[in-house]
N, C-alpha and C positions, 0 to 999 in steps of 0.2 A: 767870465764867471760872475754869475749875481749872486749876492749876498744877500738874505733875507734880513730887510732891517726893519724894526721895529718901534714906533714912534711915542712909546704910551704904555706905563705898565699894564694898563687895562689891553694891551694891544696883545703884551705878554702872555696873560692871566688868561684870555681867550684863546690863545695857541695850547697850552699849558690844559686845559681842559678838555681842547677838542680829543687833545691823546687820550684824557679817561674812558673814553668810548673802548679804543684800543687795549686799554691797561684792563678795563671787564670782560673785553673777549677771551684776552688770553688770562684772565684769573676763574673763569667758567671753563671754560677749555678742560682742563685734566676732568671735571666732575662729569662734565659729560661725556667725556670719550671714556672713563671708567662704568659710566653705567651704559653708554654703548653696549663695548665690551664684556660687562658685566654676564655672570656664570649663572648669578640666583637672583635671591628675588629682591636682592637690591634693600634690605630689613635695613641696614645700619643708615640709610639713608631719611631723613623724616620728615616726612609728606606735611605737616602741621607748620614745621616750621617752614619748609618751603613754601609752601600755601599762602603764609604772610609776607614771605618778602616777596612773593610775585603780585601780591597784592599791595604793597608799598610801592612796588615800581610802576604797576599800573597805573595808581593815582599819579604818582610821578609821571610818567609819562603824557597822562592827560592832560595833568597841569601843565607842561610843558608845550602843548597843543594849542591850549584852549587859551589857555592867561597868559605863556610866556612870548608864544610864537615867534622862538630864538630856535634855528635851526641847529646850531651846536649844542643847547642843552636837549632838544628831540630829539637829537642823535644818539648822545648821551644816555638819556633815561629812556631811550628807545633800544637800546642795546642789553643796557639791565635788563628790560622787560623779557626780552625776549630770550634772554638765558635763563633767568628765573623759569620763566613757563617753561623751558626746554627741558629741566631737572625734573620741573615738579610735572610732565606727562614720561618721561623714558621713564622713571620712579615709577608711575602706578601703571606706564607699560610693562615693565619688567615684574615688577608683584602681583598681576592680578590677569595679565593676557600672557605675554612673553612665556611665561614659568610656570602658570597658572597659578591657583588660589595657593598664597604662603600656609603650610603646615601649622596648625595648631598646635600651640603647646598646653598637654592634659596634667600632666605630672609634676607635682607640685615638688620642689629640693627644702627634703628637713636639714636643719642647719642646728646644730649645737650651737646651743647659748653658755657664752661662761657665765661662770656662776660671778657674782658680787664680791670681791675680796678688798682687804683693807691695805694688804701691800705686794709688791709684785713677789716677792717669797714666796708670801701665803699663795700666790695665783700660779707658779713653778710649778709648787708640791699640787694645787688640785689639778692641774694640766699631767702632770705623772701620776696623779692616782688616779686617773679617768683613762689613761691610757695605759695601764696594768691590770684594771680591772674589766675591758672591753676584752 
């Protein structure tokens, strides 16, 4: 039986990060197979902000290409990339082909303002005389 032995904390530190490739798959994993899955048009999910970390990873990953040309960091920031983008297209496949165009919302919700009270007493008694007199 061989034992993986390792010479060099740097030797460590590079086993240790090839797994984060591993550890982004299965942390995108649930987002994706939920909007797989997914019934509607996917609204709680947000296109803006996915937008920039697939563009964070992007660079990332180019940089990694271009400047680093360390096959464990390409792996790496190649993996990001590539779930980010995976989010940010089932996202605006599910809101805009999948489901078609998400509903508009026309109707605006009036909302009772309380009124300015100086102590919570005073804000009891106008919470029960606004709702005595409704």
């Amino acid at each position: 039986m061989k034992v993986l032995l390792l010479h060099s904390f740097q030797d460590y530190l590079i086993l240790a990060y090839s797994f984060m490739a591993a550890i982004a798959a299965f942390g995108y994993g649930p987002q994706i197979y939920t909007l797989i899955k997914s019934t509607g048009h996917s609204i709680s999910t947000p296109i803006t902000t996915w937008l920039l970390w697939t563009a964070e990873a992007c660079v990332s990953f180019t940089y990694a290409i271009v400047v680093l040309r360390d096959p464990v960091t390409m792996l790496v920031f190649g993996v990001d990339f590539l779930a980010a983008f995976t989010i940010v297209g089932l996202t605006i496949y599910n809101r805009y082909y999948r489901f078609g165009a998400p509903p508009q919302i026309t109707k605006a919700i009036k909302v009772k303002s309380a009124p300015l009270c100086t102590s919570s007493r005073e804000s009891i008694r106008l919470r029960i005389q606004s709702q005595t007199s409704s």
